[in-house]
DRENGUGU-977873 format. One record per residue (C-alpha): x, y, z; residue number from 1; residue in three letters. Coordinates in Angstrom, 2 decimals, decimal comma. Example, Ala and Ser with C-alpha at 12.3 -4.5 7.8 and 13.67 -1.06 7.14 Angstrom:
residues 2
x / y / z / num / residu
12,30 / -4,50 / 7,80 / 1 / ALA
13,67 / -1,06 / 7,14 / 2 / SER
END
This chain:
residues 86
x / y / z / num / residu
-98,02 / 31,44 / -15,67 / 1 / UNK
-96,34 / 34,38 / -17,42 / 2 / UNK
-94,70 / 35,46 / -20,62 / 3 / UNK
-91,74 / 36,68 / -20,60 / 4 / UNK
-89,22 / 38,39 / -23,56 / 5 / UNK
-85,81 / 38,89 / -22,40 / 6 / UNK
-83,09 / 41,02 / -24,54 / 7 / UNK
-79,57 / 42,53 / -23,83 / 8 / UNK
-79,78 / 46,34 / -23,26 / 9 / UNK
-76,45 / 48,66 / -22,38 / 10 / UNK
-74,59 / 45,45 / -20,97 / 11 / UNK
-77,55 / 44,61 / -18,66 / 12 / UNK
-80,59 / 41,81 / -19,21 / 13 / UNK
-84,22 / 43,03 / -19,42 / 14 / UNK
-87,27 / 41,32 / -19,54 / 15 / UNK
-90,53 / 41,94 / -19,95 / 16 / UNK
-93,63 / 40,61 / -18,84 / 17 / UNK
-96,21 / 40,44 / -21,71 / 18 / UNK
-99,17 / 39,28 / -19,57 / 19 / UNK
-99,08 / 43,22 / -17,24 / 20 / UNK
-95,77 / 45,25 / -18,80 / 21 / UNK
-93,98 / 44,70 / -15,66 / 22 / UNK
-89,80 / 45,02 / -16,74 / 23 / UNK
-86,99 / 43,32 / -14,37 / 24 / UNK
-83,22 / 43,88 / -15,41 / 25 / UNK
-80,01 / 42,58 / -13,98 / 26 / UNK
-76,14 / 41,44 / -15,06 / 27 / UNK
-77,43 / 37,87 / -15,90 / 28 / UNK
-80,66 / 36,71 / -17,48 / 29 / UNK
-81,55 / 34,81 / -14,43 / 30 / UNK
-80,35 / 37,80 / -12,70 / 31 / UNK
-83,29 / 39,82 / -14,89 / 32 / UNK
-85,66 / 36,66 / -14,29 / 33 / UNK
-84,87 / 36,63 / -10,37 / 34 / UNK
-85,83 / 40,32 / -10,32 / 35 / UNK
-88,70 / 40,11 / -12,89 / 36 / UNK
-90,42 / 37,57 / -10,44 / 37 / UNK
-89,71 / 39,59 / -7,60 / 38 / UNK
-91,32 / 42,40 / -8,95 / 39 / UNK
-94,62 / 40,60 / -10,64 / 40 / UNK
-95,20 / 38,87 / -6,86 / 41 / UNK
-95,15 / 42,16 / -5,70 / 42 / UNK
-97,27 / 43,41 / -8,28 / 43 / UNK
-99,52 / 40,47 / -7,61 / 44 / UNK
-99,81 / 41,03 / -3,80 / 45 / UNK
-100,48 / 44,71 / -4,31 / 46 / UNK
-103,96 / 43,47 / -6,38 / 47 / UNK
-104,73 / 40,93 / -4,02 / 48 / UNK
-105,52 / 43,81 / -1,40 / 49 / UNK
-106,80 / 46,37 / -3,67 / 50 / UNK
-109,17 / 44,99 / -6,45 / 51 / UNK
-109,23 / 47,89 / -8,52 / 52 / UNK
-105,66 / 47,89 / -9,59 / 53 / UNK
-105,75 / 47,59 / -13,43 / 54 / UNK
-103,94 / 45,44 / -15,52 / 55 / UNK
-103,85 / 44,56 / -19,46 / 56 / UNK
-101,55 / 42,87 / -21,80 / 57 / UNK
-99,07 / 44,94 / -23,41 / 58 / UNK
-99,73 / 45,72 / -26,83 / 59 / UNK
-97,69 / 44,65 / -30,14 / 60 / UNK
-96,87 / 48,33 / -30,59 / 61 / UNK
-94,93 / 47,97 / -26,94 / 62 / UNK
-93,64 / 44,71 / -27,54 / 63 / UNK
-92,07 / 46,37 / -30,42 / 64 / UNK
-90,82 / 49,20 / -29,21 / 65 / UNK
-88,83 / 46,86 / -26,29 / 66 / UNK
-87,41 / 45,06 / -29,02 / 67 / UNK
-86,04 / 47,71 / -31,08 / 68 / UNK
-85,03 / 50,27 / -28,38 / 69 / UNK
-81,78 / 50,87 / -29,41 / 70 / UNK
-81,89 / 50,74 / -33,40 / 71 / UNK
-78,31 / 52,09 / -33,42 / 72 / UNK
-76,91 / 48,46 / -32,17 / 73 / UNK
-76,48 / 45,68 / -34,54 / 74 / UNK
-78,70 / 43,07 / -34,05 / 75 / UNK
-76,64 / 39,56 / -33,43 / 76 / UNK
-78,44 / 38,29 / -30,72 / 77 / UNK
-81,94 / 36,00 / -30,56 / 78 / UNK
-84,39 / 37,36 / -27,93 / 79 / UNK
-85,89 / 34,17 / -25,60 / 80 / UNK
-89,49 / 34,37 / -24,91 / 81 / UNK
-90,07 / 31,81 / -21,94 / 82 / UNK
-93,36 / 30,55 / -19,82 / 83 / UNK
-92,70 / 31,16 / -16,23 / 84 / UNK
-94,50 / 30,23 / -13,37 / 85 / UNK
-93,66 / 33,56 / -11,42 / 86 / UNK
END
């Protein structure tokens, strides 16, 4: 199961995985999830045949810095965080 944080960005959706960094983005948040996935299987797959891929949390300092990217933008909206079997 994964972590993810999603937020609007520029008219698009982005999330972010906080169990590996990985990002996804699309029109819709389950556009962004659908991609998200998508990219973390692949991620996945690409460790499965070479054991020395690294991977780490990200860190509250990053987590931060995705959630305040664009300071200039008013701040109406609640970020989800959601478990997701990916």
């Amino acid at each position: 199961m994964f972590t993810m944080v999603f937020r609007r960005s520029g008219g698009k959706w982005v999330g972010l995985c906080l169990e590996n960094g990985i990002s996804g983005q699309g029109d819709a948040k389950e556009q962004a999830l659908a991609k998200l996935r998508e990219a973390i299987q692949s991620f996945e797959d690409a460790r499965a045949l070479d054991g020395s891929i690294y991977t780490s949390p990200i860190s509250i300092g990053e987590l931060h810095e995705f959630l305040t990217f664009e300071p200039d933008e008013p701040r109406t909206e609640q970020f989800e965080l959601r478990a997701v079997y990916a």
